[in-house]
C-alpha positions as CSV (number, residue, x, y, z in Angstrom):
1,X,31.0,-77.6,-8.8
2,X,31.7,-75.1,-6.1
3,X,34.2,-72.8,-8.6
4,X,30.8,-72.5,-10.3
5,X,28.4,-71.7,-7.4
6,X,31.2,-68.6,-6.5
7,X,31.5,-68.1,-9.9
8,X,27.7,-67.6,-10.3
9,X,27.6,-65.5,-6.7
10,X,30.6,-63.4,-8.0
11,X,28.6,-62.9,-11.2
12,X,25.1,-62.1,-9.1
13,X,27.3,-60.2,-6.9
14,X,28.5,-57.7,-9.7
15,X,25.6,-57.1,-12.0
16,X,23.6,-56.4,-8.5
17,X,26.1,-53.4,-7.8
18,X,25.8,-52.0,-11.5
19,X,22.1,-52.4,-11.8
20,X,21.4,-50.5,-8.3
21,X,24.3,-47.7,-9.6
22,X,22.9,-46.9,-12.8
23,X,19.6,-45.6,-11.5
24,X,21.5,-42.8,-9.4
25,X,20.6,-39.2,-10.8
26,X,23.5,-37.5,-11.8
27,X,25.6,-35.2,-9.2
28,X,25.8,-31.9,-11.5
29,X,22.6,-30.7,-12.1
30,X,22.1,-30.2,-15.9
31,X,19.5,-27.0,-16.2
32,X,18.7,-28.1,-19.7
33,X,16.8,-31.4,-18.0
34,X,14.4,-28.8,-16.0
35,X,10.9,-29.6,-17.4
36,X,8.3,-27.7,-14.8
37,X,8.6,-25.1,-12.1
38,X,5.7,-25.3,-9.4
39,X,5.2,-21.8,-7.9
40,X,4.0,-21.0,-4.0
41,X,3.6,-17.3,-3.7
42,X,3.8,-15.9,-0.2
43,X,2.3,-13.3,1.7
44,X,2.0,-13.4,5.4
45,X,2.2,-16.5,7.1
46,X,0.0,-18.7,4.1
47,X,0.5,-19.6,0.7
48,X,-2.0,-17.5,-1.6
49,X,-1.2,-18.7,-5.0
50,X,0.2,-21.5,-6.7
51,X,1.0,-22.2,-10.1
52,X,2.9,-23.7,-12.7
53,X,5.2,-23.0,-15.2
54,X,5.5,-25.6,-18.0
55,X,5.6,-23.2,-21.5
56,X,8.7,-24.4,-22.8
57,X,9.8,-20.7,-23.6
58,X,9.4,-19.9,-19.8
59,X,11.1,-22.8,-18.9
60,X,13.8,-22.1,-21.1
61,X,14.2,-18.4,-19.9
62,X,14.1,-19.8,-16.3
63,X,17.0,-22.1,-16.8
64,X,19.0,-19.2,-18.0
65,X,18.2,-17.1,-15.3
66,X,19.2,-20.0,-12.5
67,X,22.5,-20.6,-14.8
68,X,23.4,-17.1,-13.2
69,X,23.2,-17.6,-9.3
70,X,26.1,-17.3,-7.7
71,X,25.9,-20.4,-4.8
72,X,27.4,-20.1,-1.2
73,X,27.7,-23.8,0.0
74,X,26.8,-24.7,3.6
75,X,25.6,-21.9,4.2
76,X,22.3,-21.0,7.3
77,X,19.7,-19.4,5.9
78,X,18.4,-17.0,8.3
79,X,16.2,-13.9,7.0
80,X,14.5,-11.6,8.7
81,X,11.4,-12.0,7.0
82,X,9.6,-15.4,5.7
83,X,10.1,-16.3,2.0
84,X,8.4,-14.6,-1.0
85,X,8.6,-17.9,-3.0
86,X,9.0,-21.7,-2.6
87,X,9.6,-22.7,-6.5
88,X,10.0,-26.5,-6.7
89,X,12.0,-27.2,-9.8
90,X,11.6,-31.0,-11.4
91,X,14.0,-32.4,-13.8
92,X,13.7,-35.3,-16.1
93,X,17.2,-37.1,-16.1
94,X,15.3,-40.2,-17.4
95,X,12.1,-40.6,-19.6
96,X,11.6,-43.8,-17.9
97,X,12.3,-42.4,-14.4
98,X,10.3,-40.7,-11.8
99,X,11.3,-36.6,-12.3
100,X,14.1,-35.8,-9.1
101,X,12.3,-32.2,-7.3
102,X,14.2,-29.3,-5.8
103,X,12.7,-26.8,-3.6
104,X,14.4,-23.2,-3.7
105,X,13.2,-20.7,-1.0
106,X,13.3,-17.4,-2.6
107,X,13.3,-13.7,-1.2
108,X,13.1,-10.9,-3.1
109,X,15.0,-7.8,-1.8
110,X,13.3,-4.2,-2.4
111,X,15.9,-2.7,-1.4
112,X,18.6,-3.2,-3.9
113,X,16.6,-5.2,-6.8
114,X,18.6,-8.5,-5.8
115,X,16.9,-12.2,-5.1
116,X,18.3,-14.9,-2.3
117,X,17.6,-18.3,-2.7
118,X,18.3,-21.2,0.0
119,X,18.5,-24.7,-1.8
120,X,17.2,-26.8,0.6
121,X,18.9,-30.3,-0.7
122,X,22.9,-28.2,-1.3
123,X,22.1,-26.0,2.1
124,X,23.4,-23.7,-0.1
125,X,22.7,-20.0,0.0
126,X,22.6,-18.1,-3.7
127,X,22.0,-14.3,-4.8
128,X,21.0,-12.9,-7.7
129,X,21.5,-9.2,-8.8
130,X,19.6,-6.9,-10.2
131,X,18.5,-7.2,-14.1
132,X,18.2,-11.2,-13.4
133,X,16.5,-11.0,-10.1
134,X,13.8,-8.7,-12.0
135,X,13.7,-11.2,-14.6
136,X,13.0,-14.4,-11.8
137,X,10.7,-12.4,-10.1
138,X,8.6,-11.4,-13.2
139,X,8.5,-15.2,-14.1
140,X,7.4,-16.5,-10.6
141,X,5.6,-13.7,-9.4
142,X,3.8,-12.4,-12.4
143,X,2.8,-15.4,-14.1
């Protein structure tokens, strides 16, 4: 009787553990899961605009363009200006699963034609150059 009852506890016990790890979103963050990018547009101290980008041939050209950023982990993020863009990406790692949100804070620099973005989540600090920062800020800022 009792090698059952720990038996049974030991069984609990282990299907508990696998049942509560197998609803984790995965650690590597697979671009081609990005379904919908919500856009806040900046200028001043308010947001002005907000949209959203759902097309799938945006999407698709915004998950090649965030396949390029070079990351910076643990990095501050300290600008001498507020952000140009907060873009809150959502991914679908599950059809049967709420969608997981990032938030990147982007700036876009005049300057030299390049884009920062702070990942809040990573704290990591990411650039862009030229050709694709044009091409991020024409899909966020021109939409």
């Amino acid at each position: 009787m009792k090698i059952n009852i720990i038996n049974l506890s030991l069984l609990t016990i282990l299907l508990t553990t696998l049942i509560s790890c197998s609803n984790e979103a995965p650690k590597v963050l697979d671009l081609n899961q990005l379904t919908r990018v919500d856009v806040q547009i900046f200028t001043g101290e308010n947001s002005d605009n907000e949209i959203i980008i759902a097309e799938e041939e945006k999407i698709k050209t915004l998950r090649e363009v965030f396949a390029k950023i070079d990351w910076d982990k643990n990095e501050k993020a300290e600008m001498a200006r507020k952000k140009d863009v907060k873009a809150t990406l959502f991914f679908t790692f599950d059809k049967n699963m709420p969608e997981r949100l990032f938030e990147y804070f982007i700036w876009f620099n005049l300057s030299d034609g390049s884009a920062t973005i702070f990942d809040r989540e990573k704290n990591a600090l990411g650039t862009l150059e030229n050709k694709d920062a044009q091409t991020l800020k024409e899909m966020l800022l021109n939409n």
